[in-house]
Biopython code that builds the backbone (N, CA, C, O; Angstrom):
import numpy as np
from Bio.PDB.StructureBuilder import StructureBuilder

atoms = [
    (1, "UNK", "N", (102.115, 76.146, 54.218)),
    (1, "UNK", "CA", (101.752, 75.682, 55.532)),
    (1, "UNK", "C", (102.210, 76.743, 56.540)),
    (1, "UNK", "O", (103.396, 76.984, 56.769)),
    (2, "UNK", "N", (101.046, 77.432, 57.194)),
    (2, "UNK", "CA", (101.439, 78.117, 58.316)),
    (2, "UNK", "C", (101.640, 77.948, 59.533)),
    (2, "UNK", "O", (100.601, 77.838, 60.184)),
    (3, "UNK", "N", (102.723, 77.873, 60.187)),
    (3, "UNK", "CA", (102.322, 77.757, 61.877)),
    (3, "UNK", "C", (101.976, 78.757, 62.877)),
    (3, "UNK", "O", (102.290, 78.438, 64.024)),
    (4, "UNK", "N", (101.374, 79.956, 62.723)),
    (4, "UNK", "CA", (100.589, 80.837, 63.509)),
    (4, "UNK", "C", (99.596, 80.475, 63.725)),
    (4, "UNK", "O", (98.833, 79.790, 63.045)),
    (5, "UNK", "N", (99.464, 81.049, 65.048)),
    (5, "UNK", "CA", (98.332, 80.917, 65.933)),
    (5, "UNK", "C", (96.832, 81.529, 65.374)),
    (5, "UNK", "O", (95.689, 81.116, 65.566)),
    (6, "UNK", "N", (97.291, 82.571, 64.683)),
    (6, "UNK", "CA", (96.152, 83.242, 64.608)),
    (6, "UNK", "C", (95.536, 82.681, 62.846)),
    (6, "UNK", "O", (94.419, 83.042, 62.475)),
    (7, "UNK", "N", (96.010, 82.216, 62.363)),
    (7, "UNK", "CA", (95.533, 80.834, 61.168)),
    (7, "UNK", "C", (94.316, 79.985, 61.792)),
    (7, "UNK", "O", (93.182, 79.636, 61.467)),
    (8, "UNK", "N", (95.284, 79.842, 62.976)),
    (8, "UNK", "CA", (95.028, 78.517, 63.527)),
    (8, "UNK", "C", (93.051, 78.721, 64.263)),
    (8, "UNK", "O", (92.087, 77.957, 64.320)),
    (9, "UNK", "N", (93.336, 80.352, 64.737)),
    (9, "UNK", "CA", (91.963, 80.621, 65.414)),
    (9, "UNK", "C", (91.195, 81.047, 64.072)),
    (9, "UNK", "O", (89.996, 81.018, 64.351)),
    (10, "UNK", "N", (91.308, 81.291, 63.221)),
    (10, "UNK", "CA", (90.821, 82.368, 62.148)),
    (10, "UNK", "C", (90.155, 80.764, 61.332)),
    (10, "UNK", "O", (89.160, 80.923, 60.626)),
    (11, "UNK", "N", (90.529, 79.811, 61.419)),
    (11, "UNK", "CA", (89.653, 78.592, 61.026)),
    (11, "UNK", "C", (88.477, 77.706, 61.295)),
    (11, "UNK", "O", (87.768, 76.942, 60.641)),
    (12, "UNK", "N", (88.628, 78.418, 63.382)),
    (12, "UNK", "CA", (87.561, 77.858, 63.866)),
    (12, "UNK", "C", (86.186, 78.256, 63.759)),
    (12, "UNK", "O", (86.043, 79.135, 62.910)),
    (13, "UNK", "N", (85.122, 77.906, 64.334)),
    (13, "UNK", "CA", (83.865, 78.351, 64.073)),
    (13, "UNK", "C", (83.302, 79.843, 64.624)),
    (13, "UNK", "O", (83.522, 80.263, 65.760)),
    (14, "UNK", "N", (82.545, 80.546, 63.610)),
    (14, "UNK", "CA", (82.318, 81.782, 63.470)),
    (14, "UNK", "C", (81.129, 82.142, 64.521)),
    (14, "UNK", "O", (80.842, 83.290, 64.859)),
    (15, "UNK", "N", (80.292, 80.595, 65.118)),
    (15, "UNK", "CA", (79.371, 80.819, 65.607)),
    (15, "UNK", "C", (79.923, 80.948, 67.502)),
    (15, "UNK", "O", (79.059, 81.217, 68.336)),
    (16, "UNK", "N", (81.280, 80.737, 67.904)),
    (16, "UNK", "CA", (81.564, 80.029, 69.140)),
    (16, "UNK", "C", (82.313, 81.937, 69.397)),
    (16, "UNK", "O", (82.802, 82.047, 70.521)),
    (17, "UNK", "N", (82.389, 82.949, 68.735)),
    (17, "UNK", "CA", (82.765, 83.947, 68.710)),
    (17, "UNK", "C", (81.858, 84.958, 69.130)),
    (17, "UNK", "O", (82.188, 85.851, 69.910)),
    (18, "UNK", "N", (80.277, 84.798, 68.439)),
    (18, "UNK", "CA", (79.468, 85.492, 68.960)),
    (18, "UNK", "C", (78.791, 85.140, 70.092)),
    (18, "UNK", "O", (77.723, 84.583, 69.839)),
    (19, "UNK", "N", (79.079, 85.293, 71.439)),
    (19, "UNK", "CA", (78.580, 85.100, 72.655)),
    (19, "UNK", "C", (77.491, 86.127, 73.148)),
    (19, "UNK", "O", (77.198, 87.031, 72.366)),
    (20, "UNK", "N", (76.842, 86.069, 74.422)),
    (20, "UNK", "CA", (75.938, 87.038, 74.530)),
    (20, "UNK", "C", (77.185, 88.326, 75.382)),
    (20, "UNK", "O", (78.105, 88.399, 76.197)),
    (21, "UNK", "N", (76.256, 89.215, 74.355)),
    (21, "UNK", "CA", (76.732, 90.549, 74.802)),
    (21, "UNK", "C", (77.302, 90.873, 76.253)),
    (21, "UNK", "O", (78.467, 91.065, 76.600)),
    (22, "UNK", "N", (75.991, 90.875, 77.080)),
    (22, "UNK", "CA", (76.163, 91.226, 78.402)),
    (22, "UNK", "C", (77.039, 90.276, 78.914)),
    (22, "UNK", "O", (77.354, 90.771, 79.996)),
    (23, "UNK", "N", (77.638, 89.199, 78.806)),
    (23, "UNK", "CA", (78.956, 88.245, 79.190)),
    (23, "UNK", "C", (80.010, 89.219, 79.056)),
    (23, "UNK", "O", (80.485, 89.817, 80.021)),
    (24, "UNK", "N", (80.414, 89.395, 77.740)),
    (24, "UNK", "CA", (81.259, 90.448, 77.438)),
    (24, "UNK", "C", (81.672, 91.337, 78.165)),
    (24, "UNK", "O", (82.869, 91.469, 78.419)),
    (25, "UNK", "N", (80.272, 92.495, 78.861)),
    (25, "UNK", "CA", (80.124, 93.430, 79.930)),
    (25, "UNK", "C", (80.305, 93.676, 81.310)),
    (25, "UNK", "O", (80.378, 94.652, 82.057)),
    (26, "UNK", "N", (80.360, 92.210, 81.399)),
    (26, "UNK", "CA", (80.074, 91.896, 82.807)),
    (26, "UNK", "C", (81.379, 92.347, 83.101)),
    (26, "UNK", "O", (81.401, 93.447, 83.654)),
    (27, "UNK", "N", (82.630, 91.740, 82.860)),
    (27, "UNK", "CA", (83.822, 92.065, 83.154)),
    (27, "UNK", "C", (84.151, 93.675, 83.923)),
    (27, "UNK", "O", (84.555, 93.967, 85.049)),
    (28, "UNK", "N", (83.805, 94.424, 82.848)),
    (28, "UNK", "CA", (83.915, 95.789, 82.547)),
    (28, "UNK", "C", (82.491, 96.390, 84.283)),
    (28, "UNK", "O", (82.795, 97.148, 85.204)),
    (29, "UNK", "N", (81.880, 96.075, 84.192)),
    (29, "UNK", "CA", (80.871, 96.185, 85.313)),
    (29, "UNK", "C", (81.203, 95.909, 86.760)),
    (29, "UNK", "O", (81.137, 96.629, 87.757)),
    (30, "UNK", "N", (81.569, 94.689, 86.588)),
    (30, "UNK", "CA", (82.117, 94.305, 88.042)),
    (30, "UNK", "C", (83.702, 94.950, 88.384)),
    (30, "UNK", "O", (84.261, 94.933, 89.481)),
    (31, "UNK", "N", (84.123, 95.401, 87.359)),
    (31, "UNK", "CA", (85.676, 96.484, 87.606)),
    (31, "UNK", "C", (85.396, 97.776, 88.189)),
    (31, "UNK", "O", (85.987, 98.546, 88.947)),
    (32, "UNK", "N", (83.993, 97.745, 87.407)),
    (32, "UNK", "CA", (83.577, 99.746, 88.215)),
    (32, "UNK", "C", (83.330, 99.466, 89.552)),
    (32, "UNK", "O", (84.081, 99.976, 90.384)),
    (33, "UNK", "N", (82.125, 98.523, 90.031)),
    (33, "UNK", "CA", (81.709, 98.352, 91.028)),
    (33, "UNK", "C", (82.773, 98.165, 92.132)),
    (33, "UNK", "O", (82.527, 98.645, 93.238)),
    (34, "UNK", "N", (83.755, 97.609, 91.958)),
    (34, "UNK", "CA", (85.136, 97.074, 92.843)),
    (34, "UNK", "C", (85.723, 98.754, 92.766)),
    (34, "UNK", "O", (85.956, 99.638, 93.590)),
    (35, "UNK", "N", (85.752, 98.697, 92.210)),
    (35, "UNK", "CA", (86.742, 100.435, 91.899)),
    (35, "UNK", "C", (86.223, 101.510, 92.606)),
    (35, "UNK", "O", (86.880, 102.207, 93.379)),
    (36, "UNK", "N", (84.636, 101.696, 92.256)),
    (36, "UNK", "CA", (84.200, 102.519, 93.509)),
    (36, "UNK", "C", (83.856, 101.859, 94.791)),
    (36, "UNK", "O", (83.824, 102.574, 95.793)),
    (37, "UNK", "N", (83.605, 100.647, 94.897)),
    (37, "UNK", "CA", (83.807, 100.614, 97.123)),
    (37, "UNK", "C", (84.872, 100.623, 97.389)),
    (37, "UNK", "O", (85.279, 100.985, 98.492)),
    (38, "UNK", "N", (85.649, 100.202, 96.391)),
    (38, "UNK", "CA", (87.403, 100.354, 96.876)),
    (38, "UNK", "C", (88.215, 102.030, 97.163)),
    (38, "UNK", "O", (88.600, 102.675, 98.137)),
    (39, "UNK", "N", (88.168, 102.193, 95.702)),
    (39, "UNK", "CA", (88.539, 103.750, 95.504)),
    (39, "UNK", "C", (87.869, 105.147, 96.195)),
    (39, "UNK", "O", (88.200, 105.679, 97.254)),
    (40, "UNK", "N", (86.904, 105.526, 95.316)),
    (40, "UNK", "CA", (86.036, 106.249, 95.301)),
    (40, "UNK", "C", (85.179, 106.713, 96.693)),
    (40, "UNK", "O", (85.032, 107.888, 97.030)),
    (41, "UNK", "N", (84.688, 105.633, 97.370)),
    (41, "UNK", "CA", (83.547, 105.907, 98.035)),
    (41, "UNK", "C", (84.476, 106.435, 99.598)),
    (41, "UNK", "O", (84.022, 107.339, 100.299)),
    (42, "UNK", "N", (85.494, 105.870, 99.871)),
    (42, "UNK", "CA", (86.176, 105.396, 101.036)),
    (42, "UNK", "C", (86.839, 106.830, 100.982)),
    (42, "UNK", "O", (87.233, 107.250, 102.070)),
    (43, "UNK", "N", (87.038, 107.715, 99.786)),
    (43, "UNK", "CA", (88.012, 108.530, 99.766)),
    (43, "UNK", "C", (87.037, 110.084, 99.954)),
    (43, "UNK", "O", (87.390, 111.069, 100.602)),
    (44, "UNK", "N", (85.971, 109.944, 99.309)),
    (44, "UNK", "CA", (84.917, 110.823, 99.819)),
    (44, "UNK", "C", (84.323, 111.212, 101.354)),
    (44, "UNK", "O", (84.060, 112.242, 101.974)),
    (45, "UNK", "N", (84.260, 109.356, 101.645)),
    (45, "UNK", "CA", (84.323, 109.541, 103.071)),
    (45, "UNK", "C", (84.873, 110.180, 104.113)),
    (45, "UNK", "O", (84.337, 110.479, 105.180)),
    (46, "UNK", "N", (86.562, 110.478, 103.556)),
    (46, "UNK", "CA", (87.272, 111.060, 104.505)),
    (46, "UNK", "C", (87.320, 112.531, 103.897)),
    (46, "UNK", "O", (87.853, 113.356, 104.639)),
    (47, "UNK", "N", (86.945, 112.907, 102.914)),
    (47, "UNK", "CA", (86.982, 114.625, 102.103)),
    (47, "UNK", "C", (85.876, 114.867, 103.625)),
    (47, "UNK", "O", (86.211, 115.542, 104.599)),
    (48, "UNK", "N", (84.860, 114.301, 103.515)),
    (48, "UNK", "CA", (83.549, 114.408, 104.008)),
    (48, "UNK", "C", (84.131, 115.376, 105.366)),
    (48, "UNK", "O", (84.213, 116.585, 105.584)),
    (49, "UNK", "N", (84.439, 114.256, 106.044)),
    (49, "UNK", "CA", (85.259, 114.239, 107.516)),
    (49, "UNK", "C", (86.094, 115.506, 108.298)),
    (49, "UNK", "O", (86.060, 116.149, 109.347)),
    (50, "UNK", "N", (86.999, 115.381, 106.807)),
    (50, "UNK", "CA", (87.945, 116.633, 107.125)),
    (50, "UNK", "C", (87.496, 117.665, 106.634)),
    (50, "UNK", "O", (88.256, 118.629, 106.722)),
    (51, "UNK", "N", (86.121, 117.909, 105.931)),
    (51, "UNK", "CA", (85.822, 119.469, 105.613)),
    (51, "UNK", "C", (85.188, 119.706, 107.178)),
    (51, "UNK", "O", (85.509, 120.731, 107.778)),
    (52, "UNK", "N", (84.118, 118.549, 107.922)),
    (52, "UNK", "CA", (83.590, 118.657, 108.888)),
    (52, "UNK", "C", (84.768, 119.494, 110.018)),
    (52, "UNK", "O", (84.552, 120.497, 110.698)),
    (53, "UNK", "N", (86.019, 118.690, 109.917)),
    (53, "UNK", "CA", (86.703, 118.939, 111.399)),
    (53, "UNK", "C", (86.897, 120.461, 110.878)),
    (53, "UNK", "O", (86.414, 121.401, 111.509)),
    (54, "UNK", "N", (87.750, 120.668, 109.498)),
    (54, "UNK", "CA", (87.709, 122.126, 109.627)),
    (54, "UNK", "C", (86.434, 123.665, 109.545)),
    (54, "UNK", "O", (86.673, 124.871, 109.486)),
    (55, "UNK", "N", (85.183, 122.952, 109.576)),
    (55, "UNK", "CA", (84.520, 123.847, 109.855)),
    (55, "UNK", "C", (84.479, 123.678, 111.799)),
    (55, "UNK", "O", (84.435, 124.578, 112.637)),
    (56, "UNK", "N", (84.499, 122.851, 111.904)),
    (56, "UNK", "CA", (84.382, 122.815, 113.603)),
    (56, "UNK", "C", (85.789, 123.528, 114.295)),
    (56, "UNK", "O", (86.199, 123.181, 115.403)),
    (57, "UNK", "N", (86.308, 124.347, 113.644)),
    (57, "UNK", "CA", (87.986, 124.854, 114.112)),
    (57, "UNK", "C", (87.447, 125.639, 114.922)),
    (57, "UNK", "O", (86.257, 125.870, 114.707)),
    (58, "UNK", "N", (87.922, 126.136, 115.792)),
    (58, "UNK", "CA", (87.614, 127.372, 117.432)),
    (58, "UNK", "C", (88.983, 127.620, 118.261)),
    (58, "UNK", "O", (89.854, 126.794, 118.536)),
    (59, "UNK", "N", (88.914, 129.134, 118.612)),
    (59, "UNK", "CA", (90.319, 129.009, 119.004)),
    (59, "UNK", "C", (90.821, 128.747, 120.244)),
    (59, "UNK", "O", (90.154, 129.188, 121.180)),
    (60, "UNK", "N", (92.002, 128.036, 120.551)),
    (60, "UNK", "CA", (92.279, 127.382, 121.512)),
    (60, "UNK", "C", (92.188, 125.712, 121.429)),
    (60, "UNK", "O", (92.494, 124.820, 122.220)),
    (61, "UNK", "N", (91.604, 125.729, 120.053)),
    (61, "UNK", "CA", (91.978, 124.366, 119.323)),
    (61, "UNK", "C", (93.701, 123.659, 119.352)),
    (61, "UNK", "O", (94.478, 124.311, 120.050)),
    (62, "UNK", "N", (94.104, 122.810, 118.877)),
    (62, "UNK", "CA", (95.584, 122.610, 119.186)),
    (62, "UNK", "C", (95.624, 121.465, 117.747)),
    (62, "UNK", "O", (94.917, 120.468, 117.601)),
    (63, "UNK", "N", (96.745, 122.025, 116.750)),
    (63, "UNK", "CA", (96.232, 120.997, 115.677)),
    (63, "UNK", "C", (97.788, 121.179, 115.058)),
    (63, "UNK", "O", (98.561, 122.110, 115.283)),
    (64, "UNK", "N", (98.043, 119.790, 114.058)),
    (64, "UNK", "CA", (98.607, 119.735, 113.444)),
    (64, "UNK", "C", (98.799, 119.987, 112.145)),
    (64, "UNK", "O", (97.749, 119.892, 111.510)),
    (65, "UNK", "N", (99.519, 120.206, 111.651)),
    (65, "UNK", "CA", (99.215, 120.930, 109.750)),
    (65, "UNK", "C", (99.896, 119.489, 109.039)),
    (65, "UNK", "O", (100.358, 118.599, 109.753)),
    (66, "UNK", "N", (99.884, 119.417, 107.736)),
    (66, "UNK", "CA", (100.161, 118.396, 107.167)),
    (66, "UNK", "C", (101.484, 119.058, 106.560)),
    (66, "UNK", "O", (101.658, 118.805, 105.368)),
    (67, "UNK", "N", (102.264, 119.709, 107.060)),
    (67, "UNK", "CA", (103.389, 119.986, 106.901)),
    (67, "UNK", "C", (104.392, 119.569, 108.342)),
    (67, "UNK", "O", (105.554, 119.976, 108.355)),
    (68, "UNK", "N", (103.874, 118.768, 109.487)),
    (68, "UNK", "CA", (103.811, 118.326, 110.549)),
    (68, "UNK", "C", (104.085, 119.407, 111.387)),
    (68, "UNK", "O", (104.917, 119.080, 112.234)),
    (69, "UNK", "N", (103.593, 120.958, 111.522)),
    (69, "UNK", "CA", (103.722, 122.042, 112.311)),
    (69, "UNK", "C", (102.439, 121.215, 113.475)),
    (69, "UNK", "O", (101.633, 120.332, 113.184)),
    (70, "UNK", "N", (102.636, 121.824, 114.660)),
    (70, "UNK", "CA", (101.774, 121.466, 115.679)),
    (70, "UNK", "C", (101.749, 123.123, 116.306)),
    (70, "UNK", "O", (102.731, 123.838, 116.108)),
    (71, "UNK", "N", (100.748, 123.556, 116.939)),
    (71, "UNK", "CA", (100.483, 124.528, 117.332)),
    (71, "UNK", "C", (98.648, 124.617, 117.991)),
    (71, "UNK", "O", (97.742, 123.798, 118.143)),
    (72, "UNK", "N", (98.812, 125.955, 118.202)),
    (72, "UNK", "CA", (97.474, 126.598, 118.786)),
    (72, "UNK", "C", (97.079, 127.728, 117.988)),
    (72, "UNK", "O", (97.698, 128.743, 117.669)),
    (73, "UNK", "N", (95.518, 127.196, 117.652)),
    (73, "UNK", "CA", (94.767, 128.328, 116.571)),
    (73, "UNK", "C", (94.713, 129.941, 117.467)),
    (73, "UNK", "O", (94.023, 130.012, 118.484)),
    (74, "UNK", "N", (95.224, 130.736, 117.144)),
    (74, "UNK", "CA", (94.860, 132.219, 117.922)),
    (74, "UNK", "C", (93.456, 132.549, 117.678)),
    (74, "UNK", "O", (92.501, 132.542, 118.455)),
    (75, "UNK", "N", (93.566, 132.981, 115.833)),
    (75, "UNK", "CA", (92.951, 133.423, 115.312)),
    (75, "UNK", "C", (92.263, 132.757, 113.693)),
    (75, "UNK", "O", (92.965, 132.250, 112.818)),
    (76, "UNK", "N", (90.747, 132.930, 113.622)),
    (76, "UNK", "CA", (90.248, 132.206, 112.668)),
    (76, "UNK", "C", (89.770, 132.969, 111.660)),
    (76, "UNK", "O", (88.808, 133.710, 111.863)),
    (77, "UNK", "N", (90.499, 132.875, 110.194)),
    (77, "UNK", "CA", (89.920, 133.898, 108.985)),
    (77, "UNK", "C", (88.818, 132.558, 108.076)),
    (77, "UNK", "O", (88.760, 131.341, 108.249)),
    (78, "UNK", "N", (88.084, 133.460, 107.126)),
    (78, "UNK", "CA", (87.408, 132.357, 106.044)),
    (78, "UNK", "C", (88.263, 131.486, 105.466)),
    (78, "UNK", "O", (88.005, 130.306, 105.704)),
    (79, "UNK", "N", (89.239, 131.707, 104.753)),
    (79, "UNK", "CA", (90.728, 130.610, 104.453)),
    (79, "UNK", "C", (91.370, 130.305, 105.121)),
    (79, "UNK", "O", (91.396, 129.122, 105.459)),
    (80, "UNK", "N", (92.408, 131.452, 105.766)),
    (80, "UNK", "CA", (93.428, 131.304, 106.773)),
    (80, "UNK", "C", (93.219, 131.269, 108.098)),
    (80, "UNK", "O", (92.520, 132.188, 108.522)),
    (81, "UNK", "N", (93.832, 130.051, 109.321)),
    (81, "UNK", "CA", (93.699, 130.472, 110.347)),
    (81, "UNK", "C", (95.340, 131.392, 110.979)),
    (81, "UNK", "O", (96.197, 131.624, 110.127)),
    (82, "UNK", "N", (95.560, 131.757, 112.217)),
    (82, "UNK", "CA", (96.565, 132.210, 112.945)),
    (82, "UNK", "C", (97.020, 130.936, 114.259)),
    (82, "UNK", "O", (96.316, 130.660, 115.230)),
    (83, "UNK", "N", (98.330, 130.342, 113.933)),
    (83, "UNK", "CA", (98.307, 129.154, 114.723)),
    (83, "UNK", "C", (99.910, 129.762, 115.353)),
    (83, "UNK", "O", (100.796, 130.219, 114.632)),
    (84, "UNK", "N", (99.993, 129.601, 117.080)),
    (84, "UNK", "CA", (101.034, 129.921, 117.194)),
    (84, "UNK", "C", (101.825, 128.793, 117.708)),
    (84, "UNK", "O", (101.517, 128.234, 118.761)),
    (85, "UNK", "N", (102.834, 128.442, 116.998)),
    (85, "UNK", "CA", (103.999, 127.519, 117.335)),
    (85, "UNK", "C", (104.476, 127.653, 118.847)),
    (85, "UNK", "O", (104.538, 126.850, 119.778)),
    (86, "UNK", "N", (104.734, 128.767, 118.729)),
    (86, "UNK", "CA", (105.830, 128.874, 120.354)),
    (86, "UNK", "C", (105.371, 130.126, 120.682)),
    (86, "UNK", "O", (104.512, 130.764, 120.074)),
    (87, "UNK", "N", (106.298, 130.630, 122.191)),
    (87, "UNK", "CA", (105.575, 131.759, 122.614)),
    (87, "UNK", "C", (106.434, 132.884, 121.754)),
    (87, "UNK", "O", (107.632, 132.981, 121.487)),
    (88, "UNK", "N", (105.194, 133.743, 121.422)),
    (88, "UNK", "CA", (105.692, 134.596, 120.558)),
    (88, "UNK", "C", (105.892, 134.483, 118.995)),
    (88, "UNK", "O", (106.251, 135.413, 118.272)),
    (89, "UNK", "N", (105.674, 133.521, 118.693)),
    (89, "UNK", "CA", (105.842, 132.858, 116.943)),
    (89, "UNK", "C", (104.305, 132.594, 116.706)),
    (89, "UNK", "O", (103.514, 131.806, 117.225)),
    (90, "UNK", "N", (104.223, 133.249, 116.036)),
    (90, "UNK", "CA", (102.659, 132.773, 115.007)),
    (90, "UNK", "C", (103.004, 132.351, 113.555)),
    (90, "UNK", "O", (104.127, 132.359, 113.051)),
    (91, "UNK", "N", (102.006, 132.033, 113.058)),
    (91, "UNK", "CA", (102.530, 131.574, 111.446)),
    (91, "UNK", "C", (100.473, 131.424, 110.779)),
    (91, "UNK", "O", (99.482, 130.942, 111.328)),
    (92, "UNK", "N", (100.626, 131.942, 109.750)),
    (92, "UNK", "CA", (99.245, 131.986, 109.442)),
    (92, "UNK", "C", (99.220, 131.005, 108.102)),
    (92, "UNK", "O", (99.895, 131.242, 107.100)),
    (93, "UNK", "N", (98.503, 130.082, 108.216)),
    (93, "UNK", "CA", (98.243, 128.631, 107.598)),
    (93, "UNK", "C", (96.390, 128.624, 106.846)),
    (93, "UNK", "O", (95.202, 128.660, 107.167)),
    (94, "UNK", "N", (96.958, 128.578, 106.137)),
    (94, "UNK", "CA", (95.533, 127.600, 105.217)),
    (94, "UNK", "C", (94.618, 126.802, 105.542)),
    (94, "UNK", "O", (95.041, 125.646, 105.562)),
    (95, "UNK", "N", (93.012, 126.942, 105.941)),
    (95, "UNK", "CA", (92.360, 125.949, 106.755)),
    (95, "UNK", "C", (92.465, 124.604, 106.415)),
    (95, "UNK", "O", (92.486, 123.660, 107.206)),
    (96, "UNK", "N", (92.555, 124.542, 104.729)),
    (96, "UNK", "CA", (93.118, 123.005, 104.384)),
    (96, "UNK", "C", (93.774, 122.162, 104.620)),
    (96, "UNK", "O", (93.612, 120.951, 104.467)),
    (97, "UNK", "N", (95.007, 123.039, 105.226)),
    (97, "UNK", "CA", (96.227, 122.462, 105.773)),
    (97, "UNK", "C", (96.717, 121.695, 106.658)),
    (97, "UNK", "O", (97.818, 121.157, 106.779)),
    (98, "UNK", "N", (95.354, 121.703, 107.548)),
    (98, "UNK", "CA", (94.970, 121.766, 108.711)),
    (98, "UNK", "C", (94.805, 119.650, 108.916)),
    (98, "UNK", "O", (93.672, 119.170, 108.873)),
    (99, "UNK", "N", (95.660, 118.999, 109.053)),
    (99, "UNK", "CA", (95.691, 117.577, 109.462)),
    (99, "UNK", "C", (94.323, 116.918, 110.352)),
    (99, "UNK", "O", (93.291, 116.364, 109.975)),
    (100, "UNK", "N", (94.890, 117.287, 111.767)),
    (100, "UNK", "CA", (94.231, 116.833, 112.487)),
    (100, "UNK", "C", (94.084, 117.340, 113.697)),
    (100, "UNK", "O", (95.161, 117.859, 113.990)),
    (101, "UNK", "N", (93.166, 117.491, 114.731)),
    (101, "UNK", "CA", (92.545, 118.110, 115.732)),
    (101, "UNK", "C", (93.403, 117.134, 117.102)),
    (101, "UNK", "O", (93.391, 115.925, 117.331)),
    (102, "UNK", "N", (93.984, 118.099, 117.699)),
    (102, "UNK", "CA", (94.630, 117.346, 118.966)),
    (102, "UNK", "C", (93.725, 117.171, 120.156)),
    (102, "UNK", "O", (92.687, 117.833, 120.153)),
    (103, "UNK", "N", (94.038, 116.148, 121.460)),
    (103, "UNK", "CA", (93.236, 116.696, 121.845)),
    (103, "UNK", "C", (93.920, 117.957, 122.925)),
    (103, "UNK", "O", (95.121, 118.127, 122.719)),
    (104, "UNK", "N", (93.339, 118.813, 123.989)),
    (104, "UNK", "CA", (93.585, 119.242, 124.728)),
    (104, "UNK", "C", (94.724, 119.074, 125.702)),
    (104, "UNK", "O", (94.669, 118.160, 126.525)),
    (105, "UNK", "N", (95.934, 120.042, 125.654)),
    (105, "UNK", "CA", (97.237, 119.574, 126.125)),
    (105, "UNK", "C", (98.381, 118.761, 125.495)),
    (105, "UNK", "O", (99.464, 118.524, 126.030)),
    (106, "UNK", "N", (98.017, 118.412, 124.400)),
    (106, "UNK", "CA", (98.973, 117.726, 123.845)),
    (106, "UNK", "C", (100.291, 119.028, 123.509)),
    (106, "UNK", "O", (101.293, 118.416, 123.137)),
    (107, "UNK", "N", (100.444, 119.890, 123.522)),
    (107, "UNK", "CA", (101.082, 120.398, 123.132)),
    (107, "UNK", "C", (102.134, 120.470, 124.640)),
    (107, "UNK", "O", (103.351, 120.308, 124.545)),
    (108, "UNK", "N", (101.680, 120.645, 125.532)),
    (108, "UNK", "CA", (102.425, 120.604, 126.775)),
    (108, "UNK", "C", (103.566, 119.312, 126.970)),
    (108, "UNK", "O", (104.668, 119.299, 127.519)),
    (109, "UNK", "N", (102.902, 118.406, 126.374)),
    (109, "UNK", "CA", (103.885, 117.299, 126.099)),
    (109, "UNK", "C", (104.855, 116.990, 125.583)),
    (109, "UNK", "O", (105.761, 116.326, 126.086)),
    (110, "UNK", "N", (104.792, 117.533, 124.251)),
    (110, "UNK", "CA", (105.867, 117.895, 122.961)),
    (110, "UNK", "C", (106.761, 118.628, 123.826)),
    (110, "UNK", "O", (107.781, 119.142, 123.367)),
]
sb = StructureBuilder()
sb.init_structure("model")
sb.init_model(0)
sb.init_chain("A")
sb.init_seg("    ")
for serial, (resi, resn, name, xyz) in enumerate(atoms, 1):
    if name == "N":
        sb.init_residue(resn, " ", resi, " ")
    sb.init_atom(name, np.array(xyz, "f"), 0.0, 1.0, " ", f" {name:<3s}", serial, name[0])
structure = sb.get_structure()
């Protein structure tokens, strides 16, 4: 006499096991679908965004780096721009790097 569970399922009917396929699937389907409006789509959206702002860079722009440097673009290369911190300090940064677009004057504030 066994008392496991799996005795216990391994007795029942062979026909209540084979269900339709696509039941099965569905699970697995509605996980992708959730996964990309959740994940995926929302995160492209913003790649989208921020390749836009950094092709729109011009100098006299005023931006923050994601290293939280704040400054003013001097100068603009194909990779690198020239952003100067303070008077007299430049530092040459990675267009990637590049956070977010201030607007005008914010730096006077800081």
């Amino acid at each position: 006499m066994s008392f496991f569970i799996t005795d216990a399922l391994a007795q029942g009917e062979p026909a209540a096991a084979a269900g339709d396929p696509f039941m099965a699937l569905l699970p697995l389907v509605l996980f992708a679908v959730v996964f990309y409006f959740l994940l995926i789509r929302p995160q492209s959206k913003r790649q989208k965004e921020h390749r836009k702002m950094i092709e729109a860079l011009s100098k006299g722009d005023e931006i923050t780096t994601v290293g939280g440097v704040a400054g003013r673009v001097i100068d603009l290369g194909e990779n690198f721009i020239l952003v100067e911190i303070a008077d007299g300090v430049q530092i040459k940064v990675r267009r990637m790097a590049v956070e977010a677009v201030m607007p005008k004057g914010t730096l006077k504030d800081l």
